[in-house]
DOMARFI-603197 format. One record per residue (C-alpha): z, x, y. Coordinates in steps of 0.001 Angstrom, whole numbers, plus 500000, padded with zeros to 6 digits. Layout:
ZXY;...
//
This chain:
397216711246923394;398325708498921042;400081709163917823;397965709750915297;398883707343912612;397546706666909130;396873702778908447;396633701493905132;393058700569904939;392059703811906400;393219705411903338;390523706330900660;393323704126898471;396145701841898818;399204702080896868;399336699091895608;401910699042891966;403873701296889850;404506699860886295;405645701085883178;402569701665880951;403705698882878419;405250696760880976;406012696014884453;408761696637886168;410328693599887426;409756692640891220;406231694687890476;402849692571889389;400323693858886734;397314694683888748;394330692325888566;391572693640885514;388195693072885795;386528690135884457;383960690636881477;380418690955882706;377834688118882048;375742690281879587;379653690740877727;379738686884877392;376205686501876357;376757688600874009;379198687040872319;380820690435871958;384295691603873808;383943694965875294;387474695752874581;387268694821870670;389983692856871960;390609689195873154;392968688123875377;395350684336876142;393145681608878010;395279679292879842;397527677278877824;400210674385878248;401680674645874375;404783674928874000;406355677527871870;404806681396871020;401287681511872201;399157684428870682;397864686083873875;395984689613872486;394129690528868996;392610693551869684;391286696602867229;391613700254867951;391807703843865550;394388706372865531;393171709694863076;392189708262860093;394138704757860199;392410701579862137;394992699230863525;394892695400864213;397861694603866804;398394691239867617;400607690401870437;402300687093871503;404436685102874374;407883685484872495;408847686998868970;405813686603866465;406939685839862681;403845686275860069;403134685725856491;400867687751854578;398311687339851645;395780689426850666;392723687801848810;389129689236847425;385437688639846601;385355689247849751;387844691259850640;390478689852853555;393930690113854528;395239686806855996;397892686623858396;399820683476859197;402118683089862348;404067680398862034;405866678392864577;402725679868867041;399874678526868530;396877680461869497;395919681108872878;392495682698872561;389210681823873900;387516683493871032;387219682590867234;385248686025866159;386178689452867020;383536691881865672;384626695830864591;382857698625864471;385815700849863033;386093700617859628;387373699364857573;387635696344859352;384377694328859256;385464691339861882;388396689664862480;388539685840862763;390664683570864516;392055679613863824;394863676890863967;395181676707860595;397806673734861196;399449672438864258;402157675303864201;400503678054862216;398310680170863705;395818682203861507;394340685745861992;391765686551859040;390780690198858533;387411690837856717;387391694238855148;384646696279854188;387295697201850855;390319696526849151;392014699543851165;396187699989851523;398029698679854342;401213698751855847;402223696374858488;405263696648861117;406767694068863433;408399694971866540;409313691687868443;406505690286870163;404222692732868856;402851692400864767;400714696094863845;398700696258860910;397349699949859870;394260700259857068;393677703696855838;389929703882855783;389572704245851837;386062703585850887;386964704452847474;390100702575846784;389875699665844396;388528696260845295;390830694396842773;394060694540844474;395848691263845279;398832690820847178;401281687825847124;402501686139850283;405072688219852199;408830687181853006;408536686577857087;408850690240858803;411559689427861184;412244691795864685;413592695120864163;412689695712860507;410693698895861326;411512701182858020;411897704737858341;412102705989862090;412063709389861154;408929711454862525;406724714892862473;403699714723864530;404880711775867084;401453711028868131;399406711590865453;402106709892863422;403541707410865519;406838706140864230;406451702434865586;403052701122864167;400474703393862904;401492705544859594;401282703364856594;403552705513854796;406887705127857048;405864701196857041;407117698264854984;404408697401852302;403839694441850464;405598694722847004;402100695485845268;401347698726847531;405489699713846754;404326702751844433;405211706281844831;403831707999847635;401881710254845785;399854707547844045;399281706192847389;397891709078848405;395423709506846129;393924706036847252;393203707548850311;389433709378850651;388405711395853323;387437709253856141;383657707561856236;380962708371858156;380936706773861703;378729705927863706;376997707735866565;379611708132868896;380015709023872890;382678709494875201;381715707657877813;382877705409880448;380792702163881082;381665699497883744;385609700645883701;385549700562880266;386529703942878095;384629705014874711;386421707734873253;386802710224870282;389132712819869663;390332714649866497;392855716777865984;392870717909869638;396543718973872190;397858715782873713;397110718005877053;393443718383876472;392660714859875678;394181713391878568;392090716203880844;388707715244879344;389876711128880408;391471712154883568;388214714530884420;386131711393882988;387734709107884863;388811710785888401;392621709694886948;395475712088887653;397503712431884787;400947714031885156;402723715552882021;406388715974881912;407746719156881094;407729720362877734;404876718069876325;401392718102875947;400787720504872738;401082718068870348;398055717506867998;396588713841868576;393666712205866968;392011709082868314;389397706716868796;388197703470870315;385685702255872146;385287699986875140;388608699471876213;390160699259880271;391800702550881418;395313700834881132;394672699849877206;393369703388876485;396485704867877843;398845701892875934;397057703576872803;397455706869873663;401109707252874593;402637704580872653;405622707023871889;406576708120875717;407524707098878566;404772706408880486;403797705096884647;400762704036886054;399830703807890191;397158701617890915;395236701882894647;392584699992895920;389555701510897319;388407701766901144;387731698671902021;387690697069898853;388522693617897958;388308693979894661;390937694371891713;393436697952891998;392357700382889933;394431703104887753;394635706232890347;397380708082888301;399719708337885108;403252710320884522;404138710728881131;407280711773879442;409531712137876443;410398708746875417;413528707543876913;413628710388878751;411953709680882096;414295709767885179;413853709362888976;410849707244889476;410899703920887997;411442701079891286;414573700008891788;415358696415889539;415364693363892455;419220692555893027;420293696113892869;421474697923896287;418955700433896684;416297697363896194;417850695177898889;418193697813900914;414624699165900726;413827695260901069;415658695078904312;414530698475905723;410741698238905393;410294694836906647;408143694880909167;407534693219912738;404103691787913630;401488695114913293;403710697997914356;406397700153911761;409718699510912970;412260702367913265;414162700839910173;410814701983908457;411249705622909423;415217705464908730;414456703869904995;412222707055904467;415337709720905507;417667707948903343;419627709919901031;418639707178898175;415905708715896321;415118705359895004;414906703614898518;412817706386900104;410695705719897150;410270701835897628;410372702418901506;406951704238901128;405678702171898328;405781699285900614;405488700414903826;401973701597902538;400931698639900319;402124696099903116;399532697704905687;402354699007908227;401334702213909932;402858705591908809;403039707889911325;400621711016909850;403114713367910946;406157711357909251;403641711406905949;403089715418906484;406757716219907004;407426714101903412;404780715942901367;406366719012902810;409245719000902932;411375715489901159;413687716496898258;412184714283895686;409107715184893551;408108711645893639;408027710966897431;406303714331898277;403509713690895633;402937710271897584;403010711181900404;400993713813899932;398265711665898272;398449709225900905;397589711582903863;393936710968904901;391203713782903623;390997714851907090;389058718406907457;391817719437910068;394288718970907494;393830721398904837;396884723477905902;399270720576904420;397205721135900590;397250724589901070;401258724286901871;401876722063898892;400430724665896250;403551726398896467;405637723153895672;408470723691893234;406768720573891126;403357721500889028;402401717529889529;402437717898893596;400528721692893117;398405719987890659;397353717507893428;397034719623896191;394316721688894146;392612718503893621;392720717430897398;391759720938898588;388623720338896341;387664717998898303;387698719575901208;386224722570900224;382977721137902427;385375721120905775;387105724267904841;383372726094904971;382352724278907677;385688725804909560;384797728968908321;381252728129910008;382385726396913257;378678727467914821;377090725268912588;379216722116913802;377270720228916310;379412717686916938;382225719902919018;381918722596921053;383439725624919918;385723727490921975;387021731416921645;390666731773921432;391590734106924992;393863736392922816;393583737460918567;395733740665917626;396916741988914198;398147745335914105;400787747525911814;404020748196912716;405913751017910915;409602752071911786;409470755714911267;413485755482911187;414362753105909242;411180753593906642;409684750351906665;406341748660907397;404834745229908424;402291743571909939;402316741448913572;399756738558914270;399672737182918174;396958734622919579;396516732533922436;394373729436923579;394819726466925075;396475723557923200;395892724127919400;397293722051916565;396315723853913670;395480727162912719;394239729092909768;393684733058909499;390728734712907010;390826738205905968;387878740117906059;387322739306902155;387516735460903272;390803735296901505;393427733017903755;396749734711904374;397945732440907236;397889728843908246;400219726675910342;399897723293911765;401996721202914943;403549717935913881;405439715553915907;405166715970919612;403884719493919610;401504718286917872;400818715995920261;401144718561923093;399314721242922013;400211725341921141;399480727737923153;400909731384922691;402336732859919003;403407735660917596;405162736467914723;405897739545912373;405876739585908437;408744740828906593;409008744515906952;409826745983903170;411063749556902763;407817751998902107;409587753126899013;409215749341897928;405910748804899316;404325752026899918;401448752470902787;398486752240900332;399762749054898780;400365747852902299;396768748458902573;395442746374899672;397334743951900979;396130743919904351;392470745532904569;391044746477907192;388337744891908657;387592741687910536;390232738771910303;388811735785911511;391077733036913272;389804729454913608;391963726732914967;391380723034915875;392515721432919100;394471718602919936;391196717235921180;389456717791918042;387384720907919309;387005724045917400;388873727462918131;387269730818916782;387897734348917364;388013737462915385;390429740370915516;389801744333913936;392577745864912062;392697749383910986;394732752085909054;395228754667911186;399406755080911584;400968757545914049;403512759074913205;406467758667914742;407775760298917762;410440763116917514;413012762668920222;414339765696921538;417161763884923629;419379762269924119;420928763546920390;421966760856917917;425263759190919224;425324761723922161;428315760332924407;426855760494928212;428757759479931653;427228756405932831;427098757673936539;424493759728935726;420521759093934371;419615758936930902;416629761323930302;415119760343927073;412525762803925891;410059763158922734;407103765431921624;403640764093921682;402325762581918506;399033763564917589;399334763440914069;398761760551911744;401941759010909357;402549760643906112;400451758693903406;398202757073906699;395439759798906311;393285758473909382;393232760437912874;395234759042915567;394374758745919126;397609757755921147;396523755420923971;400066755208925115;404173754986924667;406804752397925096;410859752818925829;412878750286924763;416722750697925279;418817747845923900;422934747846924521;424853747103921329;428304746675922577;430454745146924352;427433742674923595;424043742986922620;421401743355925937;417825744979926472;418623746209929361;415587748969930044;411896748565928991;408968750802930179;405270751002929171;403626754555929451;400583756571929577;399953758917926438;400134761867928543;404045760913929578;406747762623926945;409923761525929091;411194759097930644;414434758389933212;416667755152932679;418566754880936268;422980754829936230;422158751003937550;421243750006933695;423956751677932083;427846751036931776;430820752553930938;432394752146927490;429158750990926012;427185751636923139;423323751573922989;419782751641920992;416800753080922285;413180753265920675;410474754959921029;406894753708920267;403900755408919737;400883753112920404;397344753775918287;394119752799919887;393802749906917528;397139748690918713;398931750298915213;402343751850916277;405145753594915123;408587753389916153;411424755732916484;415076754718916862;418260756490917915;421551755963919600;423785757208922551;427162756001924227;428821756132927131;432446757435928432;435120755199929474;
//
């Protein structure tokens, strides 16, 4: 059979970018956004409450965003540009505005009026008030404070929503904010006080609003009545409200809203947020959000799709504080490298692919798969599998992991990855095992599946295995059918306590045989009864798939009744024999169940197993016998001088349970 191999486009995505959430990465492209709709321009009305740069050939800072948005109860005006913005300030009445002047900028807006539904902000308009001055107005429903912070390219202005504050204030132009004036840095709440932009009272304020801050304070009433208001998400675009919520249980309620994974770092997600906006992208809403982390997005495109990427996932953490996953910078080593190593060569991955992906480099195994996916190459499936598995890095397992198909014969690798070391790969493979929760029943069902004939397995066996000696217990599992790639085993509660699945050219081949035994823990660690809960008895069902796609079932009883072990009468414990004559090795019939096993026994039969320790370990004698037979005879021909053995003796159950007892002999020089 071929390889099976995943291609790009077969994907249900394509990995297409990683960026940082405020700003590429270089050598990585913003992904495309989706236009506004026709009934949007019609309208007159942005859906974002934001506008953003037309096309312009001006020379010198362009203003390329003015967009509204509401953190608690503060409503912010940012206004972004091409280079460093430097504004002027002057606050007039009757009615009341706050003007803004950018000097030295030119705007770059297809838009004049930007109407708000957040108050206080009534609209915002926009003009070239002269050749080099570019003017943002601000019509407010009140004279309310405001503090305003510049942080290069970036100019935020916070109103507290004050309905009761005083309509005569006035404030004189401003001296030019220049970069890096940003006041006090210090901070409580990070996000519902964000140190940057949004918390009037750790801003610089015009001279006028310079009182104490009590007396600010009390200019500040509780905050007005909105308007109806629904999360909801509308053509890609996100309406949301929040108060006083965990930084954790907002982003679930988007992520669930949205079908976005969202990834928290370690250590955050308690703090209390509070915010609101309405009709903004995915990528915006998250800008807003975690303005004070560190945060990545991962765009895919969908099956088939020709249109833009869209936002598949987000990691946050701590500000300045995230480590491991941002793409190497172009120039650097590990870039060149990964440049070199994933090029491809007409259709087909080249070798240098696969070698890019074993590198030691975190970072080039990381940009090997980036672009090996998002430049169409095949990945082998099995090369994706063994890197969700098994790869070192968090980041490489969790995309590889998301990259593997939704195949129903796959569920094995999900069910692997809950047990990952990393909550964010767990966290997917719960989300990828819900969606195949319709292939995992209709394994669990293979009657009802039409499309392949279903075929028993020749050979399903579980049984318990208790060393009478030694005092410990476990459990042994052996199948057989003809070429199997992956198999799965149900208790009789439908819980699964074994799965395993061929890669590579096993995979390819087929299984046929296995056994295997569990750990066997002492029974004064795991006693017989908590054995039992463990393993219940009943029907364990084993389904399988073929390498030809077909379905494997069979079922296989287990039971509790235990023997007890057999009591050997000879040879004694470390008994030195001559080795010219027969070993006689004799026992008492067991007919008794094991202590804490309170089933009856029937003993179908016995096994001898004689083992030689030293000079160097050898089974040299092994005998299957009829439940009647209480001796046995091991010929001079399998023993030697100067030699020191093992033998067991098993007691064999009707439902295949057996007991083992062990003891040892020697022989003469």
């Amino acid at each position: 059979m071929n390889t099976r191999a995943t291609k790009l486009y077969s994907q249900a995505f394509l990995l297409v970018v990683f960026a940082l959430t405020f700003g590429a990465f270089p050598g990585f492209t913003e992904p495309q956004q989706r236009p506004p709709s026709s009934a949007d321009r019609s309208a007159g009305v942005n859906p974002q409450s934001s506008v953003r740069a037309a096309p312009t050939s001006s020379a010198g800072t362009i203003i390329t965003r003015v967009e509204i948005s509401r953190i608690g109860q503060q409503t912010l005006l940012r206004v972004e540009g091409s280079s460093r913005l430097t504004c002027q300030t002057e606050r007039l009445n009757s009615p009341e505005r706050l003007v803004l002047d950018f000097s030295g900028a030119r705007l770059g807006l297809n838009r004049s009026l930007i109407p708000s539904a957040l108050k206080p902000i009534r609209r915002i308009r926009l003009g070239q008030f002269k050749p080099d001055v570019a003017r943002v107005v601000v019509d407010l429903e009140n004279g309310v404070p405001y503090g305003l912070q510049s942080e290069g390219q970036t100019v935020t202005v916070a109103f507290s929503d004050a309905s009761a504050a005083p309509a005569s204030d006035q404030v004189a132009s401003q001296t030019p904010i220049e970069q890096g004036n940003k006041g006090d840095n210090t901070s409580g709440n990070r996000m519902a006080q964000p140190r940057a932009a949004f918390d009037t009272s750790r801003m610089p304020r015009p001279k006028s609003l310079a009182e104490p801050k009590a007396a600010l304070a009390n200019t500040v009433a509780p905050e007005a009545k909105a308007e109806p208001f629904q999360n909801a998400l509308d053509n890609d675009m996100l309406t949301f409200r929040a108060q006083n919520q965990t930084l954790r249980s907002i982003l679930k309620q988007i992520g669930d809203q949205t079908k976005v994974s969202i990834l928290l770092g370690e250590g955050l997600g308690n703090e209390q947020v509070s915010v609101e906006f309405r009709h903004y992208r995915l990528d915006e809403a998250f800008r807003l959000i975690l303005k004070d982390y560190d945060a990545f997005l991962f765009y895919g495109v969908e099956q088939e799709s020709k249109g833009p990427a869209l936002l598949k996932a987000v990691w946050v953490y701590p500000a300045s504080r995230a480590r491991g996953f941002k793409p190497a910078p172009p120039g650097t080593s590990a870039a060149r490298s990964a440049e070199v190593l994933t090029r491809r060569e007409g259709d087909q991955p080249t070798d240098k692919v696969l070698v890019a992906l074993r590198d030691a480099d975190e970072q080039i195994r990381i940009k090997a798969l980036h672009r090996g996916l998002s430049s169409g190459a095949e990945i082998p499936q099995d090369s994706l599998i063994n890197l969700a598995l098994n790869d070192q890095s968090m980041n490489v397992r969790f995309l590889a992991l998301r990259a593997l198909p939704r195949d129903p014969r796959l569920p094995w690798v999900a069910e692997r990855a809950l047990n990952d070391s990393s909550s964010h790969v767990s966290q997917m493979a719960r989300e990828i095992l819900g969606e195949l929760d319709a292939a995992n029943a209709q394994s669990r069902a293979p009657a009802a599946n039409h499309s392949k004939r279903t075929i028993p397995f020749s050979k399903t066996k579980i049984i318990i295995e208790v060393n009478a000696t030694d005092g410990d217990a476990g459990i042994q599992i052996s199948l057989d059918a003809a070429g199997w790639k992956t198999l799965e085993v149900f208790d009789p509660n439908g819980k699964k306590i074994f799965d395993v699945g061929a890669s590579g050219s096993v995979g390819i081949q087929g299984v046929t045989e296995l056994f295997f035994e569990s750990e066997e823990p002492s029974l004064e660690d795991v006693p017989l009864d908590e054995l039992f809960v463990r393993f219940p008895k009943g029907d364990y069902e084993f389904v399988g798939i073929t390498v030809d796609g077909e379905t494997l079932s069979g079922k296989a009883k287990l039971t509790h009744n235990i023997p007890a072990g057999p009591d050997i009468d000879s040879p004694k414990e470390g008994e030195a024999l001559d080795s010219n004559d027969a070993v006689v090795i004799k026992w008492d019939p067991v007919e008794e169940p094991f202590p804490g096993a309170d089933s009856p026994v029937k003993i179908v039969g016995y096994q001898v197993i004689v083992d030689r320790v030293k000079p160097q370990p050898l089974r040299v004698f092994s005998v299957d016998l009829p439940a009647t037979a209480t001796q046995v005879t091991v010929s001079p021909e399998f023993i030697q001088a100067n030699a020191e053995y093992k033998f067991e003796v098993l007691a064999i159950e009707a439902s295949g349970n057996q007991t083992i007892s062990e003891s040892t002999f020697k022989t003469k020089p």
